[in-house]
C-alpha positions in Angstrom: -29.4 0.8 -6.6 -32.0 1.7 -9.3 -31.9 5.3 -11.1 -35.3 6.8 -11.2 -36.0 9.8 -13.4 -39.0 11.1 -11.1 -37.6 14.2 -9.1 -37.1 12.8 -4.8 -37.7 15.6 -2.2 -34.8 13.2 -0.3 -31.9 14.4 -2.1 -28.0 14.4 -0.9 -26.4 18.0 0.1 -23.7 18.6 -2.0 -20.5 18.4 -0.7 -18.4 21.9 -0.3 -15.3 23.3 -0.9 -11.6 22.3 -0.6 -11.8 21.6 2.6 -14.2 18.6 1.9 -11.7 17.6 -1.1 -8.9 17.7 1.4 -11.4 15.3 4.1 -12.2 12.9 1.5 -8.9 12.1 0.5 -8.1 11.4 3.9 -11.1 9.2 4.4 -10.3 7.3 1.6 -6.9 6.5 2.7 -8.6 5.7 5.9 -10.9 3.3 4.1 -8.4 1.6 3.0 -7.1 0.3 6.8 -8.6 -2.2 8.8 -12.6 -1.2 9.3 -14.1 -0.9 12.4 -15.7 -4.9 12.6 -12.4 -6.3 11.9 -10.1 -6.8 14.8 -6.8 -8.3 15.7 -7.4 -7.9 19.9 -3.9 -6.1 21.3 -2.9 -2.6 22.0 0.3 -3.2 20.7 0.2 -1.1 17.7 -1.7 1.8 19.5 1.2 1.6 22.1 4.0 2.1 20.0 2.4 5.1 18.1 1.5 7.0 21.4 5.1 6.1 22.6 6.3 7.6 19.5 4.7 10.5 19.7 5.6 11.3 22.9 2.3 9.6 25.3 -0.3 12.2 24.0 -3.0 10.4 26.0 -0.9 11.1 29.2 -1.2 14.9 29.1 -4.6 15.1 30.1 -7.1 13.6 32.8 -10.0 11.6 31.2 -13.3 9.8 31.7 -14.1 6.7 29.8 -16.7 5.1 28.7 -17.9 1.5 28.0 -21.4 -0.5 27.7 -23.3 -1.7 25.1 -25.8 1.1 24.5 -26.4 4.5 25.5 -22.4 5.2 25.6 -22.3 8.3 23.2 -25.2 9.8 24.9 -23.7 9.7 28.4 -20.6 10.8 26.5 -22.3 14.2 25.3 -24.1 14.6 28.6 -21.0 14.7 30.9 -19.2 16.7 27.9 -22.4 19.7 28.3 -22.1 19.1 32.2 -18.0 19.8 32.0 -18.3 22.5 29.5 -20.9 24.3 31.9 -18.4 24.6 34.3 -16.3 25.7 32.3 -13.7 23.5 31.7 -12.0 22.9 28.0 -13.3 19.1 27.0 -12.5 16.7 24.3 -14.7 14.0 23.3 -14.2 10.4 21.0 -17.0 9.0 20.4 -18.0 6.5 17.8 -19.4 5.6 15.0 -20.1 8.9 13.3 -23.8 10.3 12.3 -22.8 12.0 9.5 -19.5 13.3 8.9 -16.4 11.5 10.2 -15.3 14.7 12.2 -17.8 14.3 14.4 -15.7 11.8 16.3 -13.5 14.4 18.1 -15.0 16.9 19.0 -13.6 20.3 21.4 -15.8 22.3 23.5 -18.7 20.3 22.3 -18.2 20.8 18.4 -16.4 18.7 15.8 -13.3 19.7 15.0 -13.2 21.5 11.4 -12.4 19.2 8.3 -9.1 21.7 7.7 -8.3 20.6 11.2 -9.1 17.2 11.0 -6.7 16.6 7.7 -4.4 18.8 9.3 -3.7 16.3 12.5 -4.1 13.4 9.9 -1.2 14.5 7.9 0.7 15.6 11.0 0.9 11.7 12.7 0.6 10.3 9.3 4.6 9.7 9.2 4.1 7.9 12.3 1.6 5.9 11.6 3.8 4.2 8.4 6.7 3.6 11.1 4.2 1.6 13.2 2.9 0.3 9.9 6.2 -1.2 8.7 7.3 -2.2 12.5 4.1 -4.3 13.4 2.8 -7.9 12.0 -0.3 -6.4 11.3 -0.5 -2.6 10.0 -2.8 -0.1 12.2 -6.9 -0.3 11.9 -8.9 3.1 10.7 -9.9 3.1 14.4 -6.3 3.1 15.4 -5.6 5.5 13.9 -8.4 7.6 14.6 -7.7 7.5 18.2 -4.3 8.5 17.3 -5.7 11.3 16.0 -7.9 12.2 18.6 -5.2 11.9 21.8 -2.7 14.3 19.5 -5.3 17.0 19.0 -6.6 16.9 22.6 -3.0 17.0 23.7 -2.3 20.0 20.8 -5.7 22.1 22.4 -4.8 21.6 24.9 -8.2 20.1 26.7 -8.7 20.0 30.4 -10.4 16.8 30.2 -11.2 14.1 28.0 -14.8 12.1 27.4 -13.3 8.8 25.5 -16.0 6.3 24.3 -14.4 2.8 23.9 -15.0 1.7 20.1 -15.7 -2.1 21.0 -15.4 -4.4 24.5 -12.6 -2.8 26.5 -9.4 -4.2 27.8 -8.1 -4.7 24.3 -10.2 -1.5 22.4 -7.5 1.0 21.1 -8.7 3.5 23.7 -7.3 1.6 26.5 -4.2 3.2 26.5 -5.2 6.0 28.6 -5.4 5.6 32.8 -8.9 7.2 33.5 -9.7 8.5 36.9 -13.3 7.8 36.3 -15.0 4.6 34.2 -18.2 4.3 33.2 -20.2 1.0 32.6 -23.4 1.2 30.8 -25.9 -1.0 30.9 -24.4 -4.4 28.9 -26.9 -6.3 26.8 -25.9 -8.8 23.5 -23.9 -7.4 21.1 -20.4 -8.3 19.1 -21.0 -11.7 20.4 -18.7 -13.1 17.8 -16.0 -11.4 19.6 -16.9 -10.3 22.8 -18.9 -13.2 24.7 -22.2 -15.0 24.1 -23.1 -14.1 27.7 -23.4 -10.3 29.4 -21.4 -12.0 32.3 -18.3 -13.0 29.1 -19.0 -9.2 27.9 -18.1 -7.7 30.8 -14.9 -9.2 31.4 -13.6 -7.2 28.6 -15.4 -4.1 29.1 -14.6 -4.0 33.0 -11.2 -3.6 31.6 -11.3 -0.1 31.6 -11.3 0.1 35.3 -7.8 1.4 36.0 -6.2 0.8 39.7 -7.7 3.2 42.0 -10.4 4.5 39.6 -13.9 5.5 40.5 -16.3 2.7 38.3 -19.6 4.5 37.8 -22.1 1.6 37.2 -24.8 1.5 35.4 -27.9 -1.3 36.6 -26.5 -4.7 35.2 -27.7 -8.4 34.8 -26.4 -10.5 37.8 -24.0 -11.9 36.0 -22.2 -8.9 34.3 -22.3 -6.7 37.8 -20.2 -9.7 39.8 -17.6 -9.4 36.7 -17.3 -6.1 37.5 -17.3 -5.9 41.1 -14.3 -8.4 40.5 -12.1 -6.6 38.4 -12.9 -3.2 40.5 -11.4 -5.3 44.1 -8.6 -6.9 42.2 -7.6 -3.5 40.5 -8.6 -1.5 44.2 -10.9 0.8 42.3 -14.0 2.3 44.2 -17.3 1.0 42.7 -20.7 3.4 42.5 -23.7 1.8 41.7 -26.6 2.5 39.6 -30.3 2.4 42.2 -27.7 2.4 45.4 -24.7 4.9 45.9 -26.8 7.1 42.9 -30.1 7.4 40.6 -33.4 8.7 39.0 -35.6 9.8 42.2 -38.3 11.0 39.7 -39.2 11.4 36.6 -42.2 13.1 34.5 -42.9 13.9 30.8 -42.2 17.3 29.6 -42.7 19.4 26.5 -39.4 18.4 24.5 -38.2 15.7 26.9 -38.7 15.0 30.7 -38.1 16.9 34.0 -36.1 14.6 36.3 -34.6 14.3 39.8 -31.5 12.2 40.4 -29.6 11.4 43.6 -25.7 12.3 43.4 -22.8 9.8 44.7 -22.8 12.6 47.9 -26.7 11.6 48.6 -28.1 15.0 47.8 -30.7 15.3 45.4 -31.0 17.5 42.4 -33.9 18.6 41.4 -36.4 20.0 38.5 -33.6 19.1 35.9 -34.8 19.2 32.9 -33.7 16.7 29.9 -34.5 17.4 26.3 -34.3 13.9 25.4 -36.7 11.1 25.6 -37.1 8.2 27.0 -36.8 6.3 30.8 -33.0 5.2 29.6 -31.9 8.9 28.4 -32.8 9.9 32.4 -30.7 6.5 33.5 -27.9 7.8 31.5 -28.1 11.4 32.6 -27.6 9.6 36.4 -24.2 8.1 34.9 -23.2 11.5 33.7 -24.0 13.6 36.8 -22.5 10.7 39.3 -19.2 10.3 36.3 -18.8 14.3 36.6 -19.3 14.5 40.6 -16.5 11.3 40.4 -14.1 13.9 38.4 -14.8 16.7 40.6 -14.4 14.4 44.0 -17.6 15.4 45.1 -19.4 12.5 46.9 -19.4 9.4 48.8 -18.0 9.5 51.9 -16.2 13.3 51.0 -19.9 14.2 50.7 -21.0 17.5 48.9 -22.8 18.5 45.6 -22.1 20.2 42.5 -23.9 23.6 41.9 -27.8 22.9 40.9 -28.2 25.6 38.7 -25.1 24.6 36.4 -26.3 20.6 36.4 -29.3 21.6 35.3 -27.5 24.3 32.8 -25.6 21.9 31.2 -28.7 19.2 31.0 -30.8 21.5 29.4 -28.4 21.9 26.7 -28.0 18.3 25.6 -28.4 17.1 22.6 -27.9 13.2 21.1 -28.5 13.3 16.9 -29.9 10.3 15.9 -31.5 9.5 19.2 -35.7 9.3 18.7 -34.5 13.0 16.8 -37.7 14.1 15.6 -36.2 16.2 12.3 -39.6 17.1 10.4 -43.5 16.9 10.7 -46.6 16.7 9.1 -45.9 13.2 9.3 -43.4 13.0 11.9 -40.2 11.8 11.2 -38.0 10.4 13.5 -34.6 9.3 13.5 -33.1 6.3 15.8 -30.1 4.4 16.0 -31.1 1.4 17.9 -29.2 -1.6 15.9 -29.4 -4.9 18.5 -32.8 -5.6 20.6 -31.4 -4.3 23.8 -31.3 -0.7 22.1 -34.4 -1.5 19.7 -36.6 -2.5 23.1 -35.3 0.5 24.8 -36.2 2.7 21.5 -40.2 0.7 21.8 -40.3 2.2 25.6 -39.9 5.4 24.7 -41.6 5.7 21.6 -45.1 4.7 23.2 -44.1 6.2 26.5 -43.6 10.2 24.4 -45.6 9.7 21.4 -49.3 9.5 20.8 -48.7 7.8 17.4 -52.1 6.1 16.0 -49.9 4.8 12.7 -45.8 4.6 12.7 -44.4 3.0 9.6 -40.7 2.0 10.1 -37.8 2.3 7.8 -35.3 -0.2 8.7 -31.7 -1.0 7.1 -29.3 -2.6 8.9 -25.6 -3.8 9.1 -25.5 -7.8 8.6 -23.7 -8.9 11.6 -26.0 -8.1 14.2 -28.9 -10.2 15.4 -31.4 -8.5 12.9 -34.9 -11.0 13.7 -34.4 -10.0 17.2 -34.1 -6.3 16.6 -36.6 -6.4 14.0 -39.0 -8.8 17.0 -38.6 -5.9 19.6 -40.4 -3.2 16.7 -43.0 -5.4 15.4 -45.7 -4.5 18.9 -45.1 -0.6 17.6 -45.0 -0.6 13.4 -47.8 -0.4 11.3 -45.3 -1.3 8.3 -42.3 -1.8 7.2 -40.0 -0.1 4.2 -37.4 -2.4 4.1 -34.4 -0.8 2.2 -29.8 -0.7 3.0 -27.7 1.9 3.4 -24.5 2.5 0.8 -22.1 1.0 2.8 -20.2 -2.7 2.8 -21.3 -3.5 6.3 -25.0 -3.2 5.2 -27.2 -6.6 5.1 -28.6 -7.4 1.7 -32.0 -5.8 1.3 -33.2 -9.2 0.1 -32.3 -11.3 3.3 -33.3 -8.3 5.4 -36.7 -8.5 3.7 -37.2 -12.1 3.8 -36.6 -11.9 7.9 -38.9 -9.1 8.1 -41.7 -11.6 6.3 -41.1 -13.9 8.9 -41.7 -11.3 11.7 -44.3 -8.8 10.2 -46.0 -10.8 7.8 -45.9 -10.0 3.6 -48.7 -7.6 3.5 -46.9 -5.5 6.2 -43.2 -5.3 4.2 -42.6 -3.4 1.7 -38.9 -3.2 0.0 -37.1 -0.2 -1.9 -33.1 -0.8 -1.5 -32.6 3.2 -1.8 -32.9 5.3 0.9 -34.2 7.8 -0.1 -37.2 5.8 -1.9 -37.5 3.8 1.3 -38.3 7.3 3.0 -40.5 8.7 0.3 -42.6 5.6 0.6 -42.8 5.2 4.4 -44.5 8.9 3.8 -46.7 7.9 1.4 -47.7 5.1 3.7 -48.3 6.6 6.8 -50.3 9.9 5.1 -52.6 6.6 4.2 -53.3 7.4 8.2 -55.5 10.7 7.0 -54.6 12.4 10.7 -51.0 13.6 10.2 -50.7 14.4 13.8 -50.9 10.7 14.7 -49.1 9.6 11.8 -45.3 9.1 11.8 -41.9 7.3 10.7 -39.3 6.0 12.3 -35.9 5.4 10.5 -33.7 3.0 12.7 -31.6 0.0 12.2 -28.3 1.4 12.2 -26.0 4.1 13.4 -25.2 4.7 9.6 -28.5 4.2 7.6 -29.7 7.1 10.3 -26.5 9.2 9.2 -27.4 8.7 5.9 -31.3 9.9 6.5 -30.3 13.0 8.4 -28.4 14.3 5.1 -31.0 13.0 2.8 -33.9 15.0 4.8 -31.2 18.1 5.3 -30.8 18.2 8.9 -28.0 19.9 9.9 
């Protein structure tokens, strides 16, 4: 990265305190495990730390979660419905926006960095046992689900929302026997490890369904729904499908997000629930949630009944997804997205020109290198004006050079423009959409990755 001596508006927060001493240290022991794109496929190692300390994962009913987009906003939906009626949740969900914390969460807020070292250091012995015990020492996402079963057992929670960190039967999360799976929709992704084919990628994430589950199913390619309707009869669990045993009935734009009415597993409808989210998906994954939650409760199918309107539409109204099309300032617009394959990029497009009047959006795109980056980068071309072409500050990030010379091949030269920091990148997708003259049809989009978006939201201060 270059050092420039002009003053940025799109400066790093300083980090605080003690506390965030004490949470680095641990995150760069952490770093030094395993990352999260590097796998050795068996839950052997995850096994024999929740054996030793005593089956955490066992002490508390759960709901998990697998797909290849959309997961951590279903997650925090049927987290906000659970809370509402009152019940004390935990939730795992991964990769993190911001702040590693954010991954387990109680009650619908991160646990505090003083806590999060705290249950670091407390398994921490147990971890080296497993260490010095296996072939292969435990991953950083190991270990972090370690972490997150020993604090929701510690809470204790009443449930748990667990988000599956890649494909399924294998990912370290599948040591717990949910009562209710989730399956969102399965596009191309990780296809170096999980399957060229949706129908490949579903044999692993189908693994999730446990014997005599409920499989909440989100709408699937042919080929990925008869994987799954395979390993729910050979496992005896009860199947409920997306556009048949639930669904969106209706849906409208609203001020904020989108009014919706969706059909529970039961058959009753429930209406005038408003989403503060955008986008046809977010109402498709709010269906999951609702249908996942009236799975938990038992409410449904052939036992028939509904779940109080007024807290569904309670606990909808308060959702929140960070880093899904968040709008975090104006004058232009600038909008936040994690989209980081096509599937989520062309779901990202829908929603952008279905919610936004935008006359001139300039996107700022870095993203990791092992996705398929010219198809992502082929579903965004229809919507962007230009591109700022830039990477974020971690290992995983593609080269700003390659990434440039693919968006060339996509956009054209006069339509990329490269500044490999972030917070130049930003400054210079302003510059270029105040070029529109009417700021209220002007805007930016930062998207490409989970992490480059983490990285914007604490540039631009949103909190």
């Amino acid at each position: 990265m270059s050092d420039k001596a002009d003053p940025n508006p799109y400066t790093l927060r300083p980090a605080d305190g003690s506390a965030g001493d004490a949470l680095r240290d641990v995150e760069v022991e952490l770093s030094k495990r395993w990352p999260e794109n590097k796998l050795e496929p068996s839950l052997d190692r995850i096994e024999a730390l929740m054996d030793i300390l005593g089956q955490p994962q066992r002490s508390f009913p759960s709901i998990h979660i697998t797909g290849t987009n959309g997961k951590t906003s279903t997650a925090r939906m049927i987290e906000q419905l659970l809370n509402t009626f009152e019940l004390r949740s935990g939730r795992y969900t991964s990769p993190h926006v911001e702040s590693v914390t954010e991954r387990i969460s109680l009650d619908g807020a991160p646990i505090t960095p003083e806590r999060f070292v705290e249950v670091y250091r407390d398994i921490e012995p147990y971890v080296r046992m497993v260490d010095a015990a296996q072939p292969v020492p435990m991953s950083f996402f190991e270990v972090l689900t370690g972490m997150a079963y020993a604090a929701f057992a510690d809470a204790p929670v009443d449930v748990a929302v667990v988000e599956v960190g890649m494909g399924g039967s294998w990912d370290a999360t599948n040591v717990i026997d949910a009562a209710v799976s989730v399956i969102t929709p399965i596009g191309l992704d990780h296809t170096d490890k999980l399957g060229e084919t949706t129908g490949e990628i579903a044999v692993e994430k189908s693994g999730i369904i446990k014997s005599g589950a409920v499989a909440v199913v989100a709408q699937q390619q042919l080929d990925a729904a008869q994987v799954i309707l395979r390993r729910a009869v050979e496992v005896d669990a009860t199947v409920a499908r997306e556009g048949m045993e639930f669904g969106v009935i209706r849906r409208e734009l609203a001020v904020g997000g989108q009014l919706v009415t969706l059909r529970g597993l039961g058959g009753a409808e429930y209406e005038d629930v408003f989403i503060p989210l955008h986008g046809e998906y977010q109402a498709q994954n709010a269906a999951l949630a609702l249908a996942a939650v009236e799975a938990f409760f038992g409410v449904g199918g052939a036992r028939g009944g509904q779940l109080d309107v007024d807290k569904i539409r309670q606990g909808f109204a308060g959702v929140s997804s960070p880093g899904r099309l968040e709008v975090v300032r104006r004058s232009p617009t600038i909008l936040l997205d994690a989209a980081h394959n096509p599937h989520g990029a062309q779901a990202t497009v829908s929603a952008l020109t279905e919610s936004f009047g935008f006359t001139r959006l300039v996107g700022v795109i870095g993203t990791s290198g092992d996705k398929d980056v010219a198809g992502l980068l082929e579903a965004f071309e229809p919507i962007l004006a230009e591109v700022v072409i830039t990477q974020n500050s971690t290992h995983r990030a593609m080269d700003v050079d390659a990434l440039a010379a693919l968006a060339v091949d996509v956009f054209g030269e006069d339509r990329v423009q490269v500044e490999p920091r972030l917070d130049d990148a930003i400054a210079a997708a302003v510059t270029l959409a105040e070029e529109e003259g009417d700021l209220g049809g002007a805007g930016v989009l930062v998207t490409g990755s989970v992490i480059t978006v983490g990285e914007a939201r604490l540039l631009l201060g949103r909190k």
